[in-house]
C-alpha positions in Angstrom: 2.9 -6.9 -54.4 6.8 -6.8 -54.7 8.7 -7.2 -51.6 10.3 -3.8 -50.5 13.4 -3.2 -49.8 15.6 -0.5 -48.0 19.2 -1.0 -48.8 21.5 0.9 -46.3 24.8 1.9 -47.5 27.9 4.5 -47.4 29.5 5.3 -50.4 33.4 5.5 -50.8 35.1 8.9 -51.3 38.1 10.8 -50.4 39.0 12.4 -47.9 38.9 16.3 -48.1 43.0 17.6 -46.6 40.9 19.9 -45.1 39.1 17.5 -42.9 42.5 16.0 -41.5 41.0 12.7 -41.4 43.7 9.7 -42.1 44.0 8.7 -45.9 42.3 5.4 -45.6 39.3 7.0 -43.5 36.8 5.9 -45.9 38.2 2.7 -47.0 35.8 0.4 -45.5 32.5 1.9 -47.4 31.6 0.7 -50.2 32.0 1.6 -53.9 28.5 2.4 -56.8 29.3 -0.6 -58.2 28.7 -3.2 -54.8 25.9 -0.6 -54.4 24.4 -1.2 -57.6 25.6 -4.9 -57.5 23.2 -5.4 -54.7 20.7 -3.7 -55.8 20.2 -4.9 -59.0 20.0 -8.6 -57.6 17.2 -7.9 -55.7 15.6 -6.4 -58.7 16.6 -9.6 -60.7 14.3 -11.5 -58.0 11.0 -9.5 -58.1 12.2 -6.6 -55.2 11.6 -2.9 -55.3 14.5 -1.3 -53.7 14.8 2.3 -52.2 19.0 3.0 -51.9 19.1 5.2 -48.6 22.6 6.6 -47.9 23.3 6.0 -44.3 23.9 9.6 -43.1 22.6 11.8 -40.7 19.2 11.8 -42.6 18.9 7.9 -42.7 16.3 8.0 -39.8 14.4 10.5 -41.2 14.2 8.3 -44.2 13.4 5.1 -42.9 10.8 6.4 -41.1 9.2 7.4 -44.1 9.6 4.9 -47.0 9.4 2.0 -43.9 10.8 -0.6 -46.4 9.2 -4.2 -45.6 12.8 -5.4 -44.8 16.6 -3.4 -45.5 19.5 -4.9 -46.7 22.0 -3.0 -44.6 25.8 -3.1 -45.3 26.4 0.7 -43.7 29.8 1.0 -41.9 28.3 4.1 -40.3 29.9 7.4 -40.6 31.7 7.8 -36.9 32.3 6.7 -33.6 33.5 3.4 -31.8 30.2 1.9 -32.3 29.4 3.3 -36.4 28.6 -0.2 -37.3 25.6 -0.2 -34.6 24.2 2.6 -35.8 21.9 1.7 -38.7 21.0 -1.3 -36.9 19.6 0.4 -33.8 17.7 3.2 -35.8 15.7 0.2 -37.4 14.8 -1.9 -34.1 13.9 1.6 -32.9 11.4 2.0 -35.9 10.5 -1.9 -36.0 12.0 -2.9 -39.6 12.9 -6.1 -40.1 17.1 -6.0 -41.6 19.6 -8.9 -42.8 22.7 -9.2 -40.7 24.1 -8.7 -37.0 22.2 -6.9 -34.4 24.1 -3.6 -32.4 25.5 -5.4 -29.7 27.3 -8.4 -32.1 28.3 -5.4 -34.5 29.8 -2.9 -31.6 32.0 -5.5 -30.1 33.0 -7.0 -33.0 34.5 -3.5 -34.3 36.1 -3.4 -31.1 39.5 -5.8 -31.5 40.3 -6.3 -27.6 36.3 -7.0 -26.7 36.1 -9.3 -29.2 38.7 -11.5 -27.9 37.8 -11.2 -24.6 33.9 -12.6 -25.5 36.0 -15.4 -27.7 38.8 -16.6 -24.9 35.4 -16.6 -22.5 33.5 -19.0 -25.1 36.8 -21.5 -25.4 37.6 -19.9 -28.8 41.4 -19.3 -29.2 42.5 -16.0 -30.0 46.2 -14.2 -29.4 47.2 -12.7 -26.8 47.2 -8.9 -26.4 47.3 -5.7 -24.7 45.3 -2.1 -25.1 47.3 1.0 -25.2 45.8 4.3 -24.5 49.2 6.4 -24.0 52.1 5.7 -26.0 54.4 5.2 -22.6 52.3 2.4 -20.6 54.9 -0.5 -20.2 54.8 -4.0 -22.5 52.8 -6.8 -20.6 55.3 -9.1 -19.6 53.5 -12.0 -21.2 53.5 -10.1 -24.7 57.0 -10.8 -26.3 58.3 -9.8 -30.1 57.0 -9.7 -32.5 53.9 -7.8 -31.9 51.2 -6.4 -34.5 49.9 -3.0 -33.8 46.7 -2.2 -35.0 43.9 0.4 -34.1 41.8 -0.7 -31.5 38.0 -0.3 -33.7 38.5 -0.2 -37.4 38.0 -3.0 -40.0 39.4 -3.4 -43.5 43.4 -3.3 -42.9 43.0 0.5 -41.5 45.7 1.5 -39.7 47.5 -1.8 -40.2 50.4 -0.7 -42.6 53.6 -3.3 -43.9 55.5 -1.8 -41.0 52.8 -2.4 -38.3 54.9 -5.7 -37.2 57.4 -4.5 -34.9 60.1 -6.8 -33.7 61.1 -3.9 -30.8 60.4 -1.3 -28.2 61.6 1.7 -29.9 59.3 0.3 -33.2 56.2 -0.4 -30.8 56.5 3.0 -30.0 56.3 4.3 -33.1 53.4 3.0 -33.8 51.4 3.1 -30.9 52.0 6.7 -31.2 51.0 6.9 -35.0 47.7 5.2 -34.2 46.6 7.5 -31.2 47.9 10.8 -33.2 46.0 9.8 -36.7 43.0 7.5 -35.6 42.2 9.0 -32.5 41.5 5.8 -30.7 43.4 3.3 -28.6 45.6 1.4 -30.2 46.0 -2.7 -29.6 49.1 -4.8 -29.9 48.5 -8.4 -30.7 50.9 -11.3 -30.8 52.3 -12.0 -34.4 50.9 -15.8 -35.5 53.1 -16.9 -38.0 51.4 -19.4 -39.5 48.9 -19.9 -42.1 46.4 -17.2 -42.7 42.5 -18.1 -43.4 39.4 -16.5 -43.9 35.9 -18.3 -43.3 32.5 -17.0 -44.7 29.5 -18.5 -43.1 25.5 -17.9 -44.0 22.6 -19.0 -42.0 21.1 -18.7 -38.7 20.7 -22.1 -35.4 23.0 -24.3 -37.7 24.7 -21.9 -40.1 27.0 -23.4 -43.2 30.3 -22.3 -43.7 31.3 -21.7 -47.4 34.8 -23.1 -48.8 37.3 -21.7 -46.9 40.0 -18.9 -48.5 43.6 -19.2 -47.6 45.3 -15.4 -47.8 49.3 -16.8 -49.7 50.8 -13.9 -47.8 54.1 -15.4 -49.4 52.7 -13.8 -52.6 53.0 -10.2 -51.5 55.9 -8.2 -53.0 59.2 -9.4 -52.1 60.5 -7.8 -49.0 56.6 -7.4 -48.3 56.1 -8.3 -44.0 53.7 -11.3 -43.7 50.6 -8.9 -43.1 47.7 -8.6 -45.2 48.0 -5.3 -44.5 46.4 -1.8 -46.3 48.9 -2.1 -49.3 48.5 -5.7 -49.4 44.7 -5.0 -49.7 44.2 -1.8 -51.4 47.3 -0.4 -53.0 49.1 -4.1 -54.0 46.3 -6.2 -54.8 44.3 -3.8 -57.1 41.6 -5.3 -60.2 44.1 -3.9 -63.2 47.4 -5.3 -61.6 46.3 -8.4 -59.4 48.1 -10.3 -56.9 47.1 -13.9 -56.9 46.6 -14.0 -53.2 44.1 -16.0 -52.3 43.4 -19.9 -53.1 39.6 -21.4 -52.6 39.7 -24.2 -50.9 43.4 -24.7 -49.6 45.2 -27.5 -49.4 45.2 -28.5 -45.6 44.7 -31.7 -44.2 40.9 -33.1 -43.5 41.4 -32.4 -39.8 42.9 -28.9 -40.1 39.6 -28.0 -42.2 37.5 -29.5 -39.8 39.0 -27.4 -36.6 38.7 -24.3 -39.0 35.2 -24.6 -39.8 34.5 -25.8 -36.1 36.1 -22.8 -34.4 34.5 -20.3 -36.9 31.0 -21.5 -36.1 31.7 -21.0 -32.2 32.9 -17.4 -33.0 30.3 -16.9 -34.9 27.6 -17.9 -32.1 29.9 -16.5 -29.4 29.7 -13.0 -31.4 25.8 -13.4 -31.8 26.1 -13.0 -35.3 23.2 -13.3 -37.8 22.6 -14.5 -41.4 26.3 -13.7 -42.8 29.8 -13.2 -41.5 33.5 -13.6 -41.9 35.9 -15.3 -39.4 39.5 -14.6 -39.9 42.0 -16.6 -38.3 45.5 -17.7 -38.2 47.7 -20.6 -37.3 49.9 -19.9 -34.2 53.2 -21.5 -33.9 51.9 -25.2 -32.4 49.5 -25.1 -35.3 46.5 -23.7 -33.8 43.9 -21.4 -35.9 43.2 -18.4 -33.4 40.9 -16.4 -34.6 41.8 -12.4 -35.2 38.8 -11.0 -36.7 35.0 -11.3 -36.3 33.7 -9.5 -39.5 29.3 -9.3 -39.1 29.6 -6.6 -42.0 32.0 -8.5 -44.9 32.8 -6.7 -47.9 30.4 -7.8 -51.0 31.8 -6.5 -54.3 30.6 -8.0 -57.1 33.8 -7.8 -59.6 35.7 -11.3 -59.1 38.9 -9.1 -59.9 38.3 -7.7 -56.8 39.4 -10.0 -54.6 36.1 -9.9 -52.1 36.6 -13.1 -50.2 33.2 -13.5 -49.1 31.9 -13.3 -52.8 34.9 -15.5 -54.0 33.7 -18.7 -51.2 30.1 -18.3 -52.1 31.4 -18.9 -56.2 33.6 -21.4 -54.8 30.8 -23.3 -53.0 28.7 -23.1 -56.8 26.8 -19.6 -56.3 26.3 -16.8 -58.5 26.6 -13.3 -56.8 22.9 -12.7 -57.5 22.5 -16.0 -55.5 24.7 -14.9 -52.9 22.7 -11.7 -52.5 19.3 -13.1 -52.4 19.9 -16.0 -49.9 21.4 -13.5 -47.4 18.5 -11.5 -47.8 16.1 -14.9 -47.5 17.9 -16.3 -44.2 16.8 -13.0 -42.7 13.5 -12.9 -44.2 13.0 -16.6 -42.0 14.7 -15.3 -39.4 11.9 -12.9 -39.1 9.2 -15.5 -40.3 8.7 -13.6 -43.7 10.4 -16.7 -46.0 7.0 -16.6 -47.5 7.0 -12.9 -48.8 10.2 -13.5 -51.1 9.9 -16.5 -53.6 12.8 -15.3 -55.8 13.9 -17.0 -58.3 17.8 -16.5 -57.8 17.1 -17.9 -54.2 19.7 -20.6 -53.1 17.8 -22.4 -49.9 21.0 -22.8 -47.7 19.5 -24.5 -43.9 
């Protein structure tokens, strides 16, 4: 009997003008095609798979097909802690599912938690400060420049070209663009100006960290800020007009690569994370990777063109997307002690 699986999801769309929700509202869900991509992997490998959409009838679904296991890369549709969501609804109804439990995935979303639970576990992260009115005085240990991001989103939302201020009257601005157009808090970080990286890691106890990407932030447009902001991810760097961004591995020193991977595992633990994740991190100005973004939920396209880091370390580390796919779904199945339903012939058998 085929292994069944739910695959939890939220398609990409636009935003109706007469929802007054920001432009980039729906940027973090996921396109047909990574749907699909998924999807047809698992069907590659012997699975049955039932798509739910992960909307305000996703319980109501579950609870009836009750998949053996679900694939879940849902963002979730609202709230601070959207990512939890899916997660919760199946420990409520007892089904197995690959990734990050609630807890790992609601502070993760959550920028200022995150490095609170990392500087606690002896991971370095910048230095920052939580805004929740546009007029509450700077921190006197913050100093320019700052990047101001909102406080819970993920994929470059809310972080625009222009989001690294260099003075008051441009902290202002937008601290007060976040809280009027995200609704949320909105979190100024200390600029790293070094090197940008971005780790992927699979496994569970002793994960393995994929090839790392370096983000060339010095190929952005010229004039471009040294962010890899919105535009640099989703209006720049685009499939038909690519910017050759990212290079898999970088050239770094033995030593450098070593602290990378080194601080991305204790994130990764420190987080609680499960079976896949994305560190990204940046060089401060002594040369230090701090890490700036715990990511339990990374983006999984299937188009190289696309410029999906995750996807492009697992190719660079000799795995086809199908691969990919089927040994995230196999470190949850052991996770679980289910290895033995799902004998798949795409399977890559990562420790």
């Amino acid at each position: 009997m085929p292994l069944r699986v739910g695959l939890t999801y939220n398609l990409r769309r636009r935003p109706n003008p007469s929802e007054g929700l920001p432009e980039d509202f729906y940027v973090e869900f996921d396109e047909e095609e990574t749907v699909e991509g998924i999807a047809g992997a698992l069907r590659k490998a012997g699975c049955e798979v039932i798509r739910i959409e992960a909307d305000e009838r996703a319980y109501e679904a579950l609870a009836r097909c009750r998949p053996d296991i679900v694939f879940n890369i849902a963002e979730g549709l609202r709230g601070e802690s959207r990512e939890s969501h899916i997660p919760a609804m199946l420990e409520m109804l007892d089904i197995p599912y690959t990734g990050s439990g609630p807890l790992a995935l609601a502070i993760s979303l959550n920028k200022a938690l995150t490095h609170r639970v990392l500087s606690a576990s002896g991971v370095p992260s910048p230095a920052f400060q939580v805004f929740e009115r546009g007029d509450e005085e700077l921190d006197d240990g913050l100093e320019f420049p700052l990047v101001v991001k909102p406080l819970c989103e993920g994929s470059s939302k809310g972080i625009r070209n222009d989001s690294l201020v260099r003075d008051e009257p441009s902290l202002r601005r937008q601290i007060f663009r976040i809280l009027r157009v995200y609704k949320q808090p909105a979190i100024a970080e200390e600029f790293l100006p070094g090197r940008e990286f971005t780790v992927g890691i699979i496994g569970n106890g002793d994960p393995t960290v994929l090839p790392i990407v370096e983000i060339l932030l010095d190929k952005l447009p010229a004039g471009a800020n040294p962010l890899y902001s919105y535009e640099a991810k989703w209006v720049w760097d685009v499939p038909g007009n690519p910017v050759d961004i990212f290079r898999c591995p970088p050239e770094i020193p033995k030593e450098v690569e070593e602290e990378i991977r080194r601080i991305s595992i204790r994130a990764f633990k420190a987080l609680g994370c499960r079976d896949l994740c994305r560190i990204d991190m940046r060089m401060d100005r002594e040369g230090v990777p701090r890490v700036m973004e715990v990511n339990p939920l990374p983006g999984l396209i299937p188009n190289p063109d696309a410029h999906s880091c995750f996807p492009k370390a697992a190719r660079a580390a000799g795995m086809t997307y199908d691969q990919l796919i089927c040994t995230i779904l196999w470190q949850a199945l052991k996770r679980y002690g289910l290895e033995d339903r799902f004998e798949g012939k795409w399977l890559v058998r990562i420790p």
